[in-house]
N, C-alpha and C positions, 0 to 999 in steps of 0.2 A: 666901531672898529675902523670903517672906512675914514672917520678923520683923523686918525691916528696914521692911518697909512700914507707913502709915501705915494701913492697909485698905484692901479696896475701894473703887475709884470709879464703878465701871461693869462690867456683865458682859453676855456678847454668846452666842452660839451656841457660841463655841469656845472661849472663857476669859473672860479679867478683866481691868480695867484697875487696879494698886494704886497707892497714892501711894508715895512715895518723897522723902528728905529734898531738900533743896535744889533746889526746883521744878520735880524731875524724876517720871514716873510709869515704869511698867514694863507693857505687855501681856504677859500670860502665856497662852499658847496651847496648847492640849494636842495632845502629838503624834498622829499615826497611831496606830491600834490593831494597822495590821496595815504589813511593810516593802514590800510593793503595793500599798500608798494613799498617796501623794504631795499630796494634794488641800491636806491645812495647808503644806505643806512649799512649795508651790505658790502659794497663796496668803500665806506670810510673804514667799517675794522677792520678788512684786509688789507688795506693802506697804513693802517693803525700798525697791524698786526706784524705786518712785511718790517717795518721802517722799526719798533721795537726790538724784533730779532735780530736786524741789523746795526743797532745802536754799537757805537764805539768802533766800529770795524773800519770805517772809508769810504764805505762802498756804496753809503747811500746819503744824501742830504739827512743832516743828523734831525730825530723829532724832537720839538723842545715842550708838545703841552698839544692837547687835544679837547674839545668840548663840542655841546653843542647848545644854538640854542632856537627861539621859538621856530627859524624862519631858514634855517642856515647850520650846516655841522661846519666847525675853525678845527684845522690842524694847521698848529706853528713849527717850523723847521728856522735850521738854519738856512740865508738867503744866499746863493752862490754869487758870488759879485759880478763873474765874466757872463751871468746868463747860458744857453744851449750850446750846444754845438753846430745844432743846425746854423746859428746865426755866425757863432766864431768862426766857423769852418771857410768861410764864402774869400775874405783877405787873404787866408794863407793856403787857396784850394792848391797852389800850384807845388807847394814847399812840401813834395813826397814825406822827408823826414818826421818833418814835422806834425803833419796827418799821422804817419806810423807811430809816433810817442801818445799821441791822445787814443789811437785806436788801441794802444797797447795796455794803457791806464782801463780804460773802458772796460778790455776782456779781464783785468785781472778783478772790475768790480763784479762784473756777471759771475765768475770764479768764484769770488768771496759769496756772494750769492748765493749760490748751486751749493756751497759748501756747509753755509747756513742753514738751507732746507727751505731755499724763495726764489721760483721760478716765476718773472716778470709779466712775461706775457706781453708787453707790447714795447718794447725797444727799437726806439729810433731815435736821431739826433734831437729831436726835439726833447725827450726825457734821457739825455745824457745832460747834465749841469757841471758847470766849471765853475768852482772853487777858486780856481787863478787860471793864470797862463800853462799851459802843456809843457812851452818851451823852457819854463823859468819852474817849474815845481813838480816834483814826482806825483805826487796825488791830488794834484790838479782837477782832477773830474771823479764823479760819481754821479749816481744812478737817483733818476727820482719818476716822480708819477706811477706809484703801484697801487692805483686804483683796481686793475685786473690781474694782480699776483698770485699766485695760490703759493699757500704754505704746504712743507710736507714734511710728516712725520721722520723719523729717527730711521726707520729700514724702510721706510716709502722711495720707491723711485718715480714715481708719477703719481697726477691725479686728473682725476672725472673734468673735462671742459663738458659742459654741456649745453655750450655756444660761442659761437666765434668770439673771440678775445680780440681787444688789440686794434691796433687799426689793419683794416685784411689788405692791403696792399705790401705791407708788410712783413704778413704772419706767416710762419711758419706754416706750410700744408696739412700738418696733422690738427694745429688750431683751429684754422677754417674747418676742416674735415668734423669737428666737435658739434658745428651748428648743423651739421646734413644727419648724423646717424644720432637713431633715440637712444642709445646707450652712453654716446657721446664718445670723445677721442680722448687717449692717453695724451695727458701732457706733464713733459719734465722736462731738467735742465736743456736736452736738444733742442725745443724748442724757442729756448730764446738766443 
């Protein structure tokens, strides 16, 4: 897969994101080290799972094909061309507006989200992804890396963390709060 790709776009805790021809990317995840650690394997169908629910809507890097194999789980999405926000942000920190259009695109994917029944869990510019320009397209951006999402049911308004999510510089207080109590913390859409 790797000579198929374009390089690297991004690298996270547990693999990489490569390009891939025809504006598609590939996450490559490394598997467990041991067949008692579930934990990637775990967190790809919730990633799996989030980004299925989400199909067609905007709101998320659309999924195009998921597998795995001996060494590695591939989930293929569409590639966003403009990259993060965190990176887009930095040229136009100064242009208020303009910041207000992407932030506003942003909440109305966390919306589509929440509406869905897929609270994130770790939102920040780095997994906000632009599609285009803010300035030049109304849906422009959406939501990726749901590695730590949790799905919820139809009358569910929360569910069980029962350890910090997310990156905790970030997180929501009742997030972190999930890794101190053995019952674990209530988390729903407030918290992203």
């Amino acid at each position: 897969l790797e000579a198929e790709a374009g390089g690297y776009v991004g690298r996270g805790r547990f693999g990489g994101v490569v390009a891939l021809p025809g504006g598609r990317c590939a996450k490559l995840l490394r598997r467990e080290r041991s067949p008692a650690d579930r934990s990637v394997a775990h967190a790809v169908f919730g990633e799996v799972s989030a980004l299925s629910r989400l199909r067609g809507t905007g709101a998320a890097a659309e999924l195009l094909d998921f597998g795995a194999a001996a060494d590695r789980y591939v989930i293929v999405m569409e590639r966003c061309a403009l990259g993060t926000l965190f990176d887009w942000r930095e040229p136009v920190r100064d242009d208020v507006g303009v910041l207000w259009r992407a932030f506003a695109q942003t909440a109305r994917c966390i919306a589509t989200a929440h509406a869905k029944g897929v609270v994130h869990l770790d939102l920040k510019s780095e997994n906000v992804l632009l599609r285009g320009d803010p300035r030049e397209m109304a849906d422009a951006v959406c939501l990726g890396d749901f590695g730590e999402a949790r799905l919820l049911g139809p009358a569910q308004t929360d569910a069980r963390a029962l350890r910090a999510h997310g990156t905790e510089c970030v997180a929501a207080p009742e997030v972190v709060a999930g890794a101190k109590g053995s019952a674990g913390a209530a988390v729903g859409p407030p918290a992203d």
